[in-house]
RODO-2510 file (C-alpha; in nm, 4 decimals, decimal comma):
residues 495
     n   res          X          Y          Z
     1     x     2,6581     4,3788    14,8482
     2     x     2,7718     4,7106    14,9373
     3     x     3,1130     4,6358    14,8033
     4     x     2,9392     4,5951    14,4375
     5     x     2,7550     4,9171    14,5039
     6     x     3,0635     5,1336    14,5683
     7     x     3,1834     4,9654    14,2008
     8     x     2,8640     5,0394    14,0402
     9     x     2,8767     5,4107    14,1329
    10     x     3,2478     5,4811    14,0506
    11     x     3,2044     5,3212    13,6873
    12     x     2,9113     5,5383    13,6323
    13     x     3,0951     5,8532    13,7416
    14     x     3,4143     5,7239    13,5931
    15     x     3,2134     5,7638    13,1687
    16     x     2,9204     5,9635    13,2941
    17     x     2,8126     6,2594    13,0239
    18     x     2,6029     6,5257    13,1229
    19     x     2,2547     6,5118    12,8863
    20     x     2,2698     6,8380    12,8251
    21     x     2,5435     7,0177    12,6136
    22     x     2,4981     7,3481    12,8291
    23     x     2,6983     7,2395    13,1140
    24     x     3,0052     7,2581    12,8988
    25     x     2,9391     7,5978    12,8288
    26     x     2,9366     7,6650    13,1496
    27     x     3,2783     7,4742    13,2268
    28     x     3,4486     7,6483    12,9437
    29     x     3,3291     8,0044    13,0616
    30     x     3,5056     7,8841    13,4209
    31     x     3,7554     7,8114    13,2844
    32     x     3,7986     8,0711    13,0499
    33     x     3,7161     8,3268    13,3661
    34     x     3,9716     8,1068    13,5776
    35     x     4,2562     8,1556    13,3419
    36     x     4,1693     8,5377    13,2039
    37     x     3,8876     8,6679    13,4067
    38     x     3,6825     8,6356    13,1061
    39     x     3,2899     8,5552    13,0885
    40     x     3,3028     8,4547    12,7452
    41     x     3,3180     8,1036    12,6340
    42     x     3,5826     8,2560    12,3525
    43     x     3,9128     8,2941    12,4974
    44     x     4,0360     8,5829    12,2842
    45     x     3,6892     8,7568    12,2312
    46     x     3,4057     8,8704    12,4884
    47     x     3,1250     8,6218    12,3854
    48     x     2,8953     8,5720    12,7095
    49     x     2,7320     8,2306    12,6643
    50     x     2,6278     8,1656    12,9870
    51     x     2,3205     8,3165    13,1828
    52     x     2,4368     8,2218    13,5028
    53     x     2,6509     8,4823    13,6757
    54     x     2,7070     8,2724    13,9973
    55     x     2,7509     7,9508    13,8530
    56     x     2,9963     8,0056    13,6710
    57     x     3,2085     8,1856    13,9100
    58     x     3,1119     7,8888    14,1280
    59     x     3,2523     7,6649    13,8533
    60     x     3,5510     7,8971    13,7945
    61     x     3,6474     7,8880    14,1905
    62     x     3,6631     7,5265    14,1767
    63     x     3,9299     7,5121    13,8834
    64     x     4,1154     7,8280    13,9897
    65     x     4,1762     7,6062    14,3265
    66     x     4,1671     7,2331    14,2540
    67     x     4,2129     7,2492    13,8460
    68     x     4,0036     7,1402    13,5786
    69     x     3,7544     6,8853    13,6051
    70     x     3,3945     6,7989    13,3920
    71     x     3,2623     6,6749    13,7491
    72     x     3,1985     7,0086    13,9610
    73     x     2,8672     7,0272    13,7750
    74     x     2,7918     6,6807    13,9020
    75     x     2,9222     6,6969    14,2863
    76     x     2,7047     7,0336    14,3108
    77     x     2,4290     6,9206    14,2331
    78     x     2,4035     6,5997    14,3882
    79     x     2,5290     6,8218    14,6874
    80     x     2,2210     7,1064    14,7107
    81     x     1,9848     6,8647    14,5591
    82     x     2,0511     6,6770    14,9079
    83     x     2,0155     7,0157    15,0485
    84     x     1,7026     7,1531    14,8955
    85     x     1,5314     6,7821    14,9522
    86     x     1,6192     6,7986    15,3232
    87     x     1,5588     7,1829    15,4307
    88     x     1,1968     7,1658    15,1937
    89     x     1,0524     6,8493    15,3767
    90     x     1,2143     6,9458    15,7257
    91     x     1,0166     7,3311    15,6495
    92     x     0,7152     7,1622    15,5850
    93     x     0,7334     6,9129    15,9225
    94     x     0,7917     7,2349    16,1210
    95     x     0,5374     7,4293    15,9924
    96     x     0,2386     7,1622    15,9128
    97     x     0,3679     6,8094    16,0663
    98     x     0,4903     6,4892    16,0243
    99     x     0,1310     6,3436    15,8072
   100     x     0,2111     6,6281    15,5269
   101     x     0,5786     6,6109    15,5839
   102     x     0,5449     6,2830    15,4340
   103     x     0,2823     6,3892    15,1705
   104     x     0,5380     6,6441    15,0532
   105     x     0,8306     6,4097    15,0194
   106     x     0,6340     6,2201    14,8554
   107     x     0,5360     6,4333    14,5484
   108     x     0,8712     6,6310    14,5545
   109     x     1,1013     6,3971    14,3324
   110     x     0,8109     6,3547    14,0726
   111     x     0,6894     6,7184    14,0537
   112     x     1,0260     6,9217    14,1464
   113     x     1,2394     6,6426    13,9816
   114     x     1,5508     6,7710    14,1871
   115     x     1,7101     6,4224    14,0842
   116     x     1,6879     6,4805    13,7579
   117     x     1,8086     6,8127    13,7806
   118     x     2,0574     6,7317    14,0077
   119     x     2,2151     6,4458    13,7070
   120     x     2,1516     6,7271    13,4207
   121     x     2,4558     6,9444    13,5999
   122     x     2,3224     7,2764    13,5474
   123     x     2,2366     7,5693    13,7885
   124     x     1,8307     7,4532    13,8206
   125     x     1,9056     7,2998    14,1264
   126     x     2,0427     7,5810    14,3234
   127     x     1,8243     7,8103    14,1842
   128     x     1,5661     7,5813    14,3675
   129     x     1,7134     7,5619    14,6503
   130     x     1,7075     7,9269    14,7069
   131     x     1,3577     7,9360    14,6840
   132     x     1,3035     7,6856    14,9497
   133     x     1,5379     7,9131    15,1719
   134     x     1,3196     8,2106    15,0455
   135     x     1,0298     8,0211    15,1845
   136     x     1,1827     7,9927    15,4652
   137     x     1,3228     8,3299    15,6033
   138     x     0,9967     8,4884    15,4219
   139     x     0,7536     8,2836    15,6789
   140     x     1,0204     8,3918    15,9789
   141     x     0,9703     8,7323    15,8573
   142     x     0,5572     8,6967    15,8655
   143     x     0,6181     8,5527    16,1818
   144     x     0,7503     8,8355    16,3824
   145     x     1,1342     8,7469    16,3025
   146     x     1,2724     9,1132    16,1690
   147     x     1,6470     8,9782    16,1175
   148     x     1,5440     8,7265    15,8956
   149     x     1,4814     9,0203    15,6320
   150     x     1,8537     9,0884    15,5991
   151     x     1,8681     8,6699    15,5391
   152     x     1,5877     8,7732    15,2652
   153     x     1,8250     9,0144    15,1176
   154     x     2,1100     8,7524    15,0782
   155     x     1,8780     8,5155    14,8938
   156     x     1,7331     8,7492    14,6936
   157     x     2,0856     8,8419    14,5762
   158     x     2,1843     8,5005    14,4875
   159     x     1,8466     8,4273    14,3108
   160     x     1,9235     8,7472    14,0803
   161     x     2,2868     8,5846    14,0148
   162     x     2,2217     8,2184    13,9738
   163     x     1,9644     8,2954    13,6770
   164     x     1,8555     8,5750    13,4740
   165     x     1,4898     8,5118    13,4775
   166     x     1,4751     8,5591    13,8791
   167     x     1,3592     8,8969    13,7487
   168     x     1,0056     8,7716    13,7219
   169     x     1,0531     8,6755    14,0735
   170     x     1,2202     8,9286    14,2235
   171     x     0,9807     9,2074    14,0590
   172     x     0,6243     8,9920    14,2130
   173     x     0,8429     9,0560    14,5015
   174     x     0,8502     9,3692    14,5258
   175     x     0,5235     9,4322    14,3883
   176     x     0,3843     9,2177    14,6909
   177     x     0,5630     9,4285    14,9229
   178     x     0,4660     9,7628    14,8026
   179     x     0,1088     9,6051    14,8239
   180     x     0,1490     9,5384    15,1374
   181     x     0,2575     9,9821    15,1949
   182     x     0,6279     9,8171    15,2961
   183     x     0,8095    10,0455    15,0431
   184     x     1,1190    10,0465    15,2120
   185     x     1,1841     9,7058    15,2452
   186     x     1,0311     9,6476    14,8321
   187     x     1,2755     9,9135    14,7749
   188     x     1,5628     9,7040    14,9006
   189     x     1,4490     9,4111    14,7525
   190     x     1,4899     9,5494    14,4112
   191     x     1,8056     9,7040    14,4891
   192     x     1,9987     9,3880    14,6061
   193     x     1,8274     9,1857    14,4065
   194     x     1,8525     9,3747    14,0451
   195     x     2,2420     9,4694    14,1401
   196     x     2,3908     9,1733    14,0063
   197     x     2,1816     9,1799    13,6881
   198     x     2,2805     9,5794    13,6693
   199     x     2,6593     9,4991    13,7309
   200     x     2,6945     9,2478    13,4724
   201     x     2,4937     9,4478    13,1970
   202     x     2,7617     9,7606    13,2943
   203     x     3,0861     9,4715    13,2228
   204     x     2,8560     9,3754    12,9656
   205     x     2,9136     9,6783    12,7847
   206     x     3,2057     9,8252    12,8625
   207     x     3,3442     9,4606    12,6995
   208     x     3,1413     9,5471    12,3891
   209     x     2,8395     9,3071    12,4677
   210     x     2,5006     9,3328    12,5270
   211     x     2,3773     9,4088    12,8588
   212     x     2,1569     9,1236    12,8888
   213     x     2,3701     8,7914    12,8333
   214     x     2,3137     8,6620    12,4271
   215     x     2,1296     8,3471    12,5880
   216     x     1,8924     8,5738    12,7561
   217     x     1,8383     8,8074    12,4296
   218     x     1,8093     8,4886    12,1916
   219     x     1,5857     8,2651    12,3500
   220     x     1,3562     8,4982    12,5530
   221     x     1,0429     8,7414    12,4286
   222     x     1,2797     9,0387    12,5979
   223     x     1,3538     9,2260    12,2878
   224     x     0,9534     9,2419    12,0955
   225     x     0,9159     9,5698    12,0803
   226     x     0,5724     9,6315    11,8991
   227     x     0,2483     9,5698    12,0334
   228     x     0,1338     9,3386    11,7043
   229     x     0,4065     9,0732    11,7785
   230     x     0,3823     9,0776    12,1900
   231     x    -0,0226     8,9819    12,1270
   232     x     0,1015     8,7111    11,8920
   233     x     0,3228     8,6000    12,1498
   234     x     0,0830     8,6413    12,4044
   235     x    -0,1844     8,4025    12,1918
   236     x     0,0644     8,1389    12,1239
   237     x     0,1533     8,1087    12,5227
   238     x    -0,1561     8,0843    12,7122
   239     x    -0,2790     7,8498    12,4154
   240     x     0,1008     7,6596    12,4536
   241     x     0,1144     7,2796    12,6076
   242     x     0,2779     7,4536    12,8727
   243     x     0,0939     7,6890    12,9992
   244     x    -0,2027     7,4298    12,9690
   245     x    -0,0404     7,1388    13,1709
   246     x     0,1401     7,3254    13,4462
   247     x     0,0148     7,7266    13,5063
   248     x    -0,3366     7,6605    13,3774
   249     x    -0,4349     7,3616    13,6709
   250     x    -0,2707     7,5611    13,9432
   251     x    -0,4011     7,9124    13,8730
   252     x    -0,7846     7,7499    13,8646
   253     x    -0,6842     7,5581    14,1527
   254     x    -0,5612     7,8607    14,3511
   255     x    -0,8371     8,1246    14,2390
   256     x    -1,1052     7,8785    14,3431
   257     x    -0,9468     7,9013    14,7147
   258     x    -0,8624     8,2183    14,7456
   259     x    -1,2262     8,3671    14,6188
   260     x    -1,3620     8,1555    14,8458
   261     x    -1,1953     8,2994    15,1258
   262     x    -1,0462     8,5998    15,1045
   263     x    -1,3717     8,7266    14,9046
   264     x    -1,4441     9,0021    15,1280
   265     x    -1,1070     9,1467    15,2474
   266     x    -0,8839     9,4406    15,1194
   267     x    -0,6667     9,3977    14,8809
   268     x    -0,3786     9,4763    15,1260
   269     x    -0,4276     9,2052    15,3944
   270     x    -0,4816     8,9588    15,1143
   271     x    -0,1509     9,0142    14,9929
   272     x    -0,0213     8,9913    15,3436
   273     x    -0,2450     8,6897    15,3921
   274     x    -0,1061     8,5640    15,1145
   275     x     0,2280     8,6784    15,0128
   276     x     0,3699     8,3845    14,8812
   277     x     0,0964     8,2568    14,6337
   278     x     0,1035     8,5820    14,4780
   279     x     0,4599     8,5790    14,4434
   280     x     0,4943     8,2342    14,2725
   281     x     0,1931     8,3097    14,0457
   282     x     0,3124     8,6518    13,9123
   283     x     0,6381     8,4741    13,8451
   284     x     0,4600     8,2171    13,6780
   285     x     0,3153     8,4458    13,3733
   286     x     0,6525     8,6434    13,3809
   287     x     0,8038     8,3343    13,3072
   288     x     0,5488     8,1867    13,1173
   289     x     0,5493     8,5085    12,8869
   290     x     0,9187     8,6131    12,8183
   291     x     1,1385     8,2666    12,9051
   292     x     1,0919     7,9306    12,8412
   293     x     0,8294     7,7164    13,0714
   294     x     0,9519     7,3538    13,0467
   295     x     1,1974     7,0373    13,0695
   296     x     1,4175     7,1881    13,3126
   297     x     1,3169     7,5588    13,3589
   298     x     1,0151     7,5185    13,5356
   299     x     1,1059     7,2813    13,8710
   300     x     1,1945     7,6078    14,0283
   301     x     0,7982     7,6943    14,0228
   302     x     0,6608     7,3109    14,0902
   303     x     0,8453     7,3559    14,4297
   304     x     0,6733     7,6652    14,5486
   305     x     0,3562     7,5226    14,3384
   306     x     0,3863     7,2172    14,6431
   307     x     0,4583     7,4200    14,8917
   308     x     0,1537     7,6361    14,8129
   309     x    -0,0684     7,2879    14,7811
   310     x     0,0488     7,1710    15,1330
   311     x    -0,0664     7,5235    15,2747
   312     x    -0,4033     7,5151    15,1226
   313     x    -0,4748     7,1408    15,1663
   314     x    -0,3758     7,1959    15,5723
   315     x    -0,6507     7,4686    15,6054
   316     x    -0,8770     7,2566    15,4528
   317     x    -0,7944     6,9804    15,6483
   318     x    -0,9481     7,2144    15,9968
   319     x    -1,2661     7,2250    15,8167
   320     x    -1,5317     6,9661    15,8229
   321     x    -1,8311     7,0785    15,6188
   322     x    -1,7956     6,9558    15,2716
   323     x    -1,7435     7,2873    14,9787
   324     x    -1,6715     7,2904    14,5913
   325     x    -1,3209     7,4530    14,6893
   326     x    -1,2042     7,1472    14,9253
   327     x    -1,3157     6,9368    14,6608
   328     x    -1,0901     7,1343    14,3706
   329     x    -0,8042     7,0632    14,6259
   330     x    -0,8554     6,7051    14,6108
   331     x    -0,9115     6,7048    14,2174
   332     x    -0,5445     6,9073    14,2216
   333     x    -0,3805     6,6456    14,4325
   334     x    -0,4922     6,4203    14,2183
   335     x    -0,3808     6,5738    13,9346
   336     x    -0,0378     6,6579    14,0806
   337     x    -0,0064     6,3177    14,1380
   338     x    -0,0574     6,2138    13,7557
   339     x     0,1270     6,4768    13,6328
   340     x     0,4192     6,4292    13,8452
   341     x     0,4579     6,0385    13,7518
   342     x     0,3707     6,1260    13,4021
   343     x     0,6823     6,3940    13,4384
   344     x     0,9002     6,0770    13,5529
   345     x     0,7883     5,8688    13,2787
   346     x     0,8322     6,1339    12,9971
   347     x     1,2022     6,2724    13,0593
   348     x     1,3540     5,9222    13,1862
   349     x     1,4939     5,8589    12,8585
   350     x     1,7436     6,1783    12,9501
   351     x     1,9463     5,9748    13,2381
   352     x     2,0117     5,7923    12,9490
   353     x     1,9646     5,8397    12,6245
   354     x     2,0852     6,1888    12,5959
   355     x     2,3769     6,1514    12,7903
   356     x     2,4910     5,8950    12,5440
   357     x     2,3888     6,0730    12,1930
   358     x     2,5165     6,3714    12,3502
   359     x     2,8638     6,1506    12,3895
   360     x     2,8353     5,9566    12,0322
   361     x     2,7508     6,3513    11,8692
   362     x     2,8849     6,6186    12,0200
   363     x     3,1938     6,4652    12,2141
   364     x     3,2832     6,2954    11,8665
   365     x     3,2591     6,6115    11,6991
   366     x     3,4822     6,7523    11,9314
   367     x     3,7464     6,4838    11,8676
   368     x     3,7197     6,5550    11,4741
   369     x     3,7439     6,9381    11,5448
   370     x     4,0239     6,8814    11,7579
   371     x     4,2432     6,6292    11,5611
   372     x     4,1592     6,8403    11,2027
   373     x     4,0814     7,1803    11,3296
   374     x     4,2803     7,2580    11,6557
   375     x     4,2848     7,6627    11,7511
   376     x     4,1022     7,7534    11,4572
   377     x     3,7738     7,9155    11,4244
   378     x     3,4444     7,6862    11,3475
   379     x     3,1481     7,7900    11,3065
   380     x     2,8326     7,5811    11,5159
   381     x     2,5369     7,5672    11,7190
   382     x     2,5533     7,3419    11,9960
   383     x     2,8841     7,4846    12,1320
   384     x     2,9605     7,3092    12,4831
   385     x     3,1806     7,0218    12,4148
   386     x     3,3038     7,1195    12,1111
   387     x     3,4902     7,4304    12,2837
   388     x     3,5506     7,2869    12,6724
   389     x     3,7120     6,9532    12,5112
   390     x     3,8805     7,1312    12,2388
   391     x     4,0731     7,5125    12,2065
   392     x     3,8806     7,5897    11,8748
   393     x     3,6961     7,9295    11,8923
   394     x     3,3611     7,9243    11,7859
   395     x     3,1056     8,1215    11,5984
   396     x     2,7744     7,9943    11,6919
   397     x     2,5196     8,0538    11,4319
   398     x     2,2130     7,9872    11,6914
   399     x     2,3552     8,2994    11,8653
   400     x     2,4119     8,2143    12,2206
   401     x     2,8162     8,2337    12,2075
   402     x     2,8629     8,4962    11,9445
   403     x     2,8370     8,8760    12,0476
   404     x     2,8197     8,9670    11,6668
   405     x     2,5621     8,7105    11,5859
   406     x     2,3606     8,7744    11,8856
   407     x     2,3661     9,1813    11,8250
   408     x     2,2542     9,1040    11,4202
   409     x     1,9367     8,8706    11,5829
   410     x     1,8115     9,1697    11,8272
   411     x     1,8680     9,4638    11,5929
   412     x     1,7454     9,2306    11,2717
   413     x     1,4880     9,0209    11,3909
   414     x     1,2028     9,0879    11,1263
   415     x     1,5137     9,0667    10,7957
   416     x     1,5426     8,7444    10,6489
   417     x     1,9333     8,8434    10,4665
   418     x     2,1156     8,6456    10,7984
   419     x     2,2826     8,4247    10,5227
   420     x     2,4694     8,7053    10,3637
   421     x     2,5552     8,8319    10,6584
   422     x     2,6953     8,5160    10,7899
   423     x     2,8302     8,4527    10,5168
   424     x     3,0613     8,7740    10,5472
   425     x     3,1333     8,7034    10,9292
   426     x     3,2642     8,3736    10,8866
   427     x     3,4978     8,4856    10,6182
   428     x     3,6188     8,7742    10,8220
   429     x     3,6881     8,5762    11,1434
   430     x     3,9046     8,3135    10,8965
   431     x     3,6686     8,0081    10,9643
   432     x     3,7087     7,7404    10,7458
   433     x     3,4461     7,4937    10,8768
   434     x     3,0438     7,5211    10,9586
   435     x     2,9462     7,1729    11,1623
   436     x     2,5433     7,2801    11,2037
   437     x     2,2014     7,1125    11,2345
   438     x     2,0405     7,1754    10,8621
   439     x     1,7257     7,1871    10,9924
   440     x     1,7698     7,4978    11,2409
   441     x     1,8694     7,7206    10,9627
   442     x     1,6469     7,6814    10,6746
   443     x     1,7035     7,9313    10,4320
   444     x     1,9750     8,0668    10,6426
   445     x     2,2974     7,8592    10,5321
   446     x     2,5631     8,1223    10,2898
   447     x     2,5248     8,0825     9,9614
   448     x     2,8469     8,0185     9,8833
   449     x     2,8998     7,7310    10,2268
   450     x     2,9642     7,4581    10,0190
   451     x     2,8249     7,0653    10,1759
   452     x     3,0906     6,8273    10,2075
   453     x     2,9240     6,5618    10,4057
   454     x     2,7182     6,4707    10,6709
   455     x     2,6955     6,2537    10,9930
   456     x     2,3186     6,1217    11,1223
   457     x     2,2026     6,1746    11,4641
   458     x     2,0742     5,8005    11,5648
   459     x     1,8582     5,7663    11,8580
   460     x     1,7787     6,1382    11,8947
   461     x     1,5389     6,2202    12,1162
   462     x     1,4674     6,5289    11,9137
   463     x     1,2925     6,4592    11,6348
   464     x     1,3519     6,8346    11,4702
   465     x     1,7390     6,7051    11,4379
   466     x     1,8370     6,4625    11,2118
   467     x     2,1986     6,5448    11,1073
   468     x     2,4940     6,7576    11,1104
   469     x     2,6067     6,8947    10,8067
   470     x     2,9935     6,9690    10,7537
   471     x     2,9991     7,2638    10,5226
   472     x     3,3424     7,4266    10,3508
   473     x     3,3148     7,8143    10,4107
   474     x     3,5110     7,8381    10,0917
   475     x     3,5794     7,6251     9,7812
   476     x     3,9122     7,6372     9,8782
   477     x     3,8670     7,4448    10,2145
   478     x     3,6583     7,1772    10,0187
   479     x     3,9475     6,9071     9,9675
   480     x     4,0423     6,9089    10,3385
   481     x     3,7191     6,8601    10,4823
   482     x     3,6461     6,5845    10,2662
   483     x     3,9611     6,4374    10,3403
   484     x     3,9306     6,4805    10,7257
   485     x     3,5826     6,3346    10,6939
   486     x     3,7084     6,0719    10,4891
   487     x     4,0211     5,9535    10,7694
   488     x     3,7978     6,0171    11,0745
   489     x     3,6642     5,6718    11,0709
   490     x     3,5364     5,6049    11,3607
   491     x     3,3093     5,8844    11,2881
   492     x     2,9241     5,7028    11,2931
   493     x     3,0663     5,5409    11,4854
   494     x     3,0991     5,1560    11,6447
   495     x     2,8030     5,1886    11,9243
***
């Protein structure tokens, strides 16, 4: 039996895709900072697609020593999801026993879903892990422990490299600790914790990029800069699925306890009573208000949402006399537990049905690019395994690899001419392809892009993306494309 087990699990790492295109990016930024010290997922032009400073050193460490491989996503992962799911429960026995221990363990997988993040490849899972350890050293420090600040310092550090949104966190960080009168020590915290942030934007620039990464600037609420658009934004989050299903539960939850008993006190020994909560909420909104609050960004917060649960539920637990806020913590466990098998249920199909459209569309794409296309420039939207299985360089129309594109969407975001001026970039960088979803760009494809053909997306789990469309920059590239097209046939491909 265990002999057929060993098979089972080297097959499935032997053709195992990752579901998510966005772990290629980050291999082909390692390896393009392996081979050039470059964070750019272009090798000949400074086009920062990842937002993960530390991962993708992490990634480019790996190659620089043992060479290229598509499986360091996969073998971290698996490693600190072990990690996180061992140091979280073991935190929990020490600090509330074996009874919730097991009550945490329980919940974690559904709630956290460190598995899933762990088989997605990306840097979720050690950006979860250090806020376990944060837990960790933070409750050492409340407890009398002064060296475990300096361990604070070191995690705080990482959390501001691993991923750009550990600003929310960092800054409810420091806010808690200035409530609290310990300027100093909020003063470090934003210091180590903002530097790698701050040293990145400065390479940023001095490369001729932004000083955020273009991920960052595209998909986040960073760059509104009038108060009419921020309220919109603000209506259209707290009324979001999101914010109903995940921040809205908790925050009731936890301002029903806390009123009840910390009515009376100052406002500096709650947040000393109380650090942590405090911490994990303001984070919450920041995140809720400027990123992106679900799939795979949000585990990071259903961790410290469980760890905040256990707390609660273990002072209630010491006292007897029944209340309206003991039963609110039973109606949340409840919930938590519905939610977190509904969670299972609802992203299951991405062990496996992403994984293999993401092999039957984007890794075939990369094939065509490569066989028709090799070293020249094509312009795209979901970049990953187009550019880390093939040496194309890409213009990506979405933004996220593309300094010039990225720089026209923050300094043009309320001017609907994009088309023209696409139009005049992909002529000028010599690309003679666009491979793009239709229906991202409406209204934003170059007049004079001329369709060739098209390939359906079957079985996509996204229901927004139907096809991609092969365009010919110019009428001159037309009878190539259509030839390519016409010879790649294995394109739609036996399945």
């Amino acid at each position: 039996m265990k002999k057929y087990g060993f098979i089972s699990v080297f097959v499935f790492l032997l053709g195992y895709f990752y579901p998510v295109d966005d772990v290629y990016i980050h291999l082909e930024v390692a390896k393009n900072i392996a081979d050039k010290f470059l964070f750019s997922i272009n090798s000949n032009s400074f086009d920062p697609a990842s937002s993960s400073i530390l991962y993708s050193f992490f990634l480019s460490l790996l190659i620089k020593v043992f060479g290229d491989s598509s499986y360091y996503p996969l073998f971290i992962n698996l490693t600190f999801g072990v990690l996180t799911s061992f140091y979280a429960t073991n935190f929990v026995f020490l600090q509330y026993g074996k009874k919730f221990a097991l009550f945490f363990a329980l919940l974690l997988q559904p709630l956290a879903m460190i598995y899933l993040s762990a088989i997605l490849g990306m840097e979720h899972t050690i950006h979860i892990f250090l806020i376990v350890l944060f837990f960790i050293f933070y409750n050492k420090l409340a407890s009398g422990n002064v060296k475990a600040f300096s361990h604070l310092l070191i995690v705080v550090f990482f959390l501001g490299a691993v991923r750009f949104e550990s600003v929310f966190f960092i800054s409810a960080v420091i806010f808690v600790f200035i409530g609290q009168k310990k300027f100093r020590q909020g003063l470090l915290i934003g210091l180590v914790g903002f530097s790698p942030i701050i040293i990145y934007g400065l390479y940023s620039l001095l490369m001729g990029g932004l000083f955020f990464p273009n991920s960052v600037l595209v998909k986040s609420n960073f760059h509104v800069s009038d108060v009419q658009s921020f309220i919109t934004i603000l209506k259209s989050k707290f009324l979001s699925v999101d914010y109903i299903k995940y921040l809205l539960p908790f925050s009731i939850f936890y301002f029903i306890y806390a009123f009840s008993r910390y009515r009376n006190l100052k406002l500096q020994r709650f947040l000393e009573m109380e650090a942590l909560p405090i911490i994990i909420l303001l984070t919450s909104y920041g995140q809720l208000i400027f990123g992106i609050m679900t799939f795979r960004y949000e585990n990071y917060l259903m961790i410290a949402y469980l760890f905040i649960l256990v707390k609660i539920c273990n002072y209630y637990l010491k006292t007897s006399d029944f209340s309206i806020p003991k039963l609110s913590a039973v109606l949340f466990i409840g919930y938590s537990v519905v939610f977190g098998l509904f969670k299972m249920y609802w992203y299951h199909p991405v062990l496996y049905t992403d994984s293999k459209n993401l092999y039957y569309n984007q890794y075939k794409l990369a094939q065509f690019l490569k066989k028709y296309y090799h070293s020249e420039t094509i312009v795209a939207n979901d970049i990953g395994a187009i550019t880390y299985f093939t040496n194309i360089e890409v213009l990506d129309m979405y933004g996220l690899g593309s300094t010039d594109i990225a720089k026209y969407k923050y300094k043009n975001s309320g001017e609907n001419d994009f088309s023209y001026f696409m139009g005049e970039l992909s002529n000028r960088k010599n690309a003679r392809i666009a491979a793009v979803y239709p229906e991202w760009f409406v209204g934003q494809i170059p007049q004079n892009w001329v369709l060739v053909g098209k390939w359906k997306m079957s079985n996509f789990r996204n229901p927004t993306i139907r096809y991609v469309n092969f365009y010919a920059v110019t009428k001159n590239d037309i009878p190539y494309l259509r030839k390519s097209l016409k010879e790649f046939k294995d394109n739609y491909f036996p399945r």
